[in-house]
C-alpha positions in Angstrom: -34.4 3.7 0.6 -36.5 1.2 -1.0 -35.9 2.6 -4.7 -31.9 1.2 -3.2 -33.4 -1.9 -1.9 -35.3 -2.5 -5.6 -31.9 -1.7 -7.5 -30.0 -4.2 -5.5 -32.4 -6.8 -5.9 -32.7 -6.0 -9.9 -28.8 -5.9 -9.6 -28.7 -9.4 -8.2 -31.1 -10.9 -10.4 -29.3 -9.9 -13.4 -26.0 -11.5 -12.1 -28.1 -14.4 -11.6 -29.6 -14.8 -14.8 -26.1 -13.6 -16.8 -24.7 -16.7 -14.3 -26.9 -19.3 -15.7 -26.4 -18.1 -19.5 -22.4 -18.6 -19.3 -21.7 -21.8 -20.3 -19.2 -23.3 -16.9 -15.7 -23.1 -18.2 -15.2 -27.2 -17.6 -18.0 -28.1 -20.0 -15.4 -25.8 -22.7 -12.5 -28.0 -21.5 -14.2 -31.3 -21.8 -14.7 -31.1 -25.2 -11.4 -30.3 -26.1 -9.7 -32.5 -24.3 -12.3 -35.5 -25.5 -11.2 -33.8 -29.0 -7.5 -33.1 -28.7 -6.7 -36.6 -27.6 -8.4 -38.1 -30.6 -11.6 -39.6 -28.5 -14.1 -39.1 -30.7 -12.4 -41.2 -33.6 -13.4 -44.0 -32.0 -16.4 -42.5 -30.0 -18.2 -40.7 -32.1 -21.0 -43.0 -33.7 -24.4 -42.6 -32.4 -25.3 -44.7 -29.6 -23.2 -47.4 -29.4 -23.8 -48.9 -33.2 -20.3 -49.9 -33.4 -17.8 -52.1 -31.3 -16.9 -48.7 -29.2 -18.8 -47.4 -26.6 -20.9 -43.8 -27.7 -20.6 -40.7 -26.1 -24.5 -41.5 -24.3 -22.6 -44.9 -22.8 -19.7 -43.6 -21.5 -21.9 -41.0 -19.6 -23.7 -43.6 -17.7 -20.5 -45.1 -16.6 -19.2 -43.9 -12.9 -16.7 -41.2 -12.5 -14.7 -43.8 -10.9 -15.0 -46.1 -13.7 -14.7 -43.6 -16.4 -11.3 -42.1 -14.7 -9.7 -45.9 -14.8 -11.0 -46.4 -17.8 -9.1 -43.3 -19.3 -6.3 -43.2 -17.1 -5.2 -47.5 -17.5 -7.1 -48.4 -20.6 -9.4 -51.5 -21.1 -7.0 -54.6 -20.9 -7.8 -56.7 -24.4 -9.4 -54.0 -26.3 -8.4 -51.2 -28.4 -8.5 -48.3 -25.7 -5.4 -47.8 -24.7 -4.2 -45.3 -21.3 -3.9 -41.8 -21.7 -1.9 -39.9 -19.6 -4.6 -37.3 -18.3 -5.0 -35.8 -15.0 -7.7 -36.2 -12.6 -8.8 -32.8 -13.5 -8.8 -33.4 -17.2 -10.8 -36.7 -16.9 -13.1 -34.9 -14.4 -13.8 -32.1 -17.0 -14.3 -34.6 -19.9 -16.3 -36.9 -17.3 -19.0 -33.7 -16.4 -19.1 -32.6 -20.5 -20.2 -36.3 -21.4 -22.9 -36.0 -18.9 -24.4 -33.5 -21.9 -25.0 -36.9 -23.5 -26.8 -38.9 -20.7 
């Protein structure tokens, strides 16, 4: 019985480990919806060194911000709204936080 117990725990640590190696399917989708919707054209310089926020800024912004952001634009600048989902700005939202 214990040689059952052992396999089962071997079993579960595996799983475990394999769990933590697969990268999370959002983090996959963030990225190419930052990069499908032509994000990183303006967002793409290294930390902030032009007019647009970097990838590190928009990271520290709240979800809540962020989502507005994205989803209304920024009133008298150049980011205009894009017509994302919740679910697509959430998954682009938890990839930028790679960046914090």
């Amino acid at each position: 019985m214990k040689k059952y117990g052992f396999v089962a725990f071997l079993f579960i640590g595996v799983v475990f480990l394999v769990s933590l190696a697969i990268k999370p399917a959002w983090a996959a989708d963030g990225k190419s919806i930052y990069t499908d919707n032509g994000c990183s054209s303006c967002h793409n310089q290294d930390k902030g060194k032009a007019y647009f926020p970097s990838k590190e800024q928009m990271a520290k912004l709240t979800y809540s911000d962020f989502k507005v952001a994205v989803q209304k634009g920024r009133s008298g600048t150049a980011m205009r709204a894009y017509d994302l989902s919740d679910s697509d700005c959430k998954a682009m939202y938890d990839w930028l936080q790679e960046f914090k």
